[in-house]
C-alpha positions as CSV (number, residue, x, y, z in Angstrom):
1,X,228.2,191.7,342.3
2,X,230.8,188.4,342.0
3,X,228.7,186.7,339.7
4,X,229.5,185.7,335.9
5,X,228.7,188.0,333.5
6,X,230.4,186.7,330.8
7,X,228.5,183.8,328.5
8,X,231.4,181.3,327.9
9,X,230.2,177.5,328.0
10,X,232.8,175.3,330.0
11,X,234.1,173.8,326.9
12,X,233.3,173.2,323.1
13,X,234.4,170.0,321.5
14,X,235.1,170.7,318.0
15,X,235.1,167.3,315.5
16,X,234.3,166.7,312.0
17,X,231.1,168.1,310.8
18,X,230.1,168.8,314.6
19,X,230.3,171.1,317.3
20,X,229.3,169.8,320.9
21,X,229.3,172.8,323.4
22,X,229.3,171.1,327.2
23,X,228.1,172.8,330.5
24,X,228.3,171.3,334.0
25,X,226.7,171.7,337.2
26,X,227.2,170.5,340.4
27,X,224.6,171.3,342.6
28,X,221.1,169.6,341.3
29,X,219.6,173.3,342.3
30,X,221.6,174.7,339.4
31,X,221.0,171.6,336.5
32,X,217.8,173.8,335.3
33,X,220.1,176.5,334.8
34,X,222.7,174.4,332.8
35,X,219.8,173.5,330.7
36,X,218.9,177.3,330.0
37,X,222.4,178.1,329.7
38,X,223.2,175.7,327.4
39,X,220.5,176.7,324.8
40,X,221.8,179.9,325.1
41,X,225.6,179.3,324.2
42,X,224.3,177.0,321.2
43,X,222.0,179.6,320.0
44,X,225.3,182.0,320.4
45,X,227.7,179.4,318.2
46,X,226.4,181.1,314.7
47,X,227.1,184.3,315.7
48,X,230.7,183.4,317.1
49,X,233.6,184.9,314.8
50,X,236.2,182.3,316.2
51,X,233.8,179.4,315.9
52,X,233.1,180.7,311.8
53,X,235.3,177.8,310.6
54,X,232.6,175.2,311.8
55,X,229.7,177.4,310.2
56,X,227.1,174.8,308.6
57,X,228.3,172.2,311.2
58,X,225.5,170.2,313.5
59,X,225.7,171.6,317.2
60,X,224.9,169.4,319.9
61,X,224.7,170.4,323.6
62,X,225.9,168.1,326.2
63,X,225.1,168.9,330.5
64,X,227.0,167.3,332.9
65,X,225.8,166.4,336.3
66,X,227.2,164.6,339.1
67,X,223.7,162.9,340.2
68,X,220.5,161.6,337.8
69,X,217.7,163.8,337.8
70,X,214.8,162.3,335.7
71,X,213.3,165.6,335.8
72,X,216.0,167.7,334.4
73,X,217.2,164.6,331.9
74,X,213.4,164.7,330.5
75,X,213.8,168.4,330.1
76,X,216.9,168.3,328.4
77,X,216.3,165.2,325.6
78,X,213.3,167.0,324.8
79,X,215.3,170.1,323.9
80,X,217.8,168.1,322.1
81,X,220.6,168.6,324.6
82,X,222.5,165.1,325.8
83,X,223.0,165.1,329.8
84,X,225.8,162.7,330.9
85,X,226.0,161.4,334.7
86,X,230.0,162.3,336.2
87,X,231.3,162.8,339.3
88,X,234.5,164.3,340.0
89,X,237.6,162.9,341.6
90,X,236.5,165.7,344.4
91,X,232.6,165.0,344.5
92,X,232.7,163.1,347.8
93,X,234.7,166.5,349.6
94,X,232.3,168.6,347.8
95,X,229.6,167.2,349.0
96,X,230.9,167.1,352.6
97,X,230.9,170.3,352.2
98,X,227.5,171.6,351.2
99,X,224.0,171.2,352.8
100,X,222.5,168.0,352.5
101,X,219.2,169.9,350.7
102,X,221.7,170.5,348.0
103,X,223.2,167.3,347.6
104,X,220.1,165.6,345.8
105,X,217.5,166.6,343.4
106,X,214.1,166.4,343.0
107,X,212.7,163.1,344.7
108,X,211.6,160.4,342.3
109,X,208.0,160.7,343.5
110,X,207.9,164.5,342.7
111,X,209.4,163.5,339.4
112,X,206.4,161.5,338.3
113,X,204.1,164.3,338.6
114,X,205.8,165.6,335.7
115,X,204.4,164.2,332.1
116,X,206.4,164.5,329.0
């Protein structure tokens, strides 16, 4: 019932002759989801009436994680979408925070099962 129904990206960077729409996840349980979401707000871009002014431009999406997954970073590239590694001034407190299961993703053995 609290969740998000509303499909806003977490920010749009808006530069000559390209759009770059951004989405960011914390937890690696959610960086699939960020992938899927993404697609979805560039697909939405065209159809945007306050974006119209960058009709024609190139859109590029952009997911930012706190931790690598070479899973989810595979995923992405082949989608076209850029994924960029940050952590937040809070990411050690958030992580103190959550259960360890959610703190890391998939485990670089699992990730090798996985062929591009």
């Amino acid at each position: 019932m609290l969740r998000v129904r509303m499909r806003w990206a977490d920010a749009i960077v808006l530069g000559p002759g390209q759009l770059t729409v951004i989405e960011g996840k914390l937890r690696p349980s959610e960086y699939l989801k960020g992938v899927a979401e993404l697609r979805l707000y560039m697909h939405l871009v065209p159809h945007t009436p306050e974006l119209d002014l960058w009709k024609g431009a190139r859109i590029a999406g952009r997911l930012v994680i706190p931790v690598h997954d070479p899973t989810v970073d595979m995923l992405a590239r082949q989608d076209g979408l850029d994924v960029a590694v940050f952590q937040p001034t809070f990411w050690t407190e958030f992580t103190a925070a959550i259960h360890a299961r959610e703190r890391r993703p998939i485990r670089p053995e699992e990730a090798t099962l996985i062929k591009p």
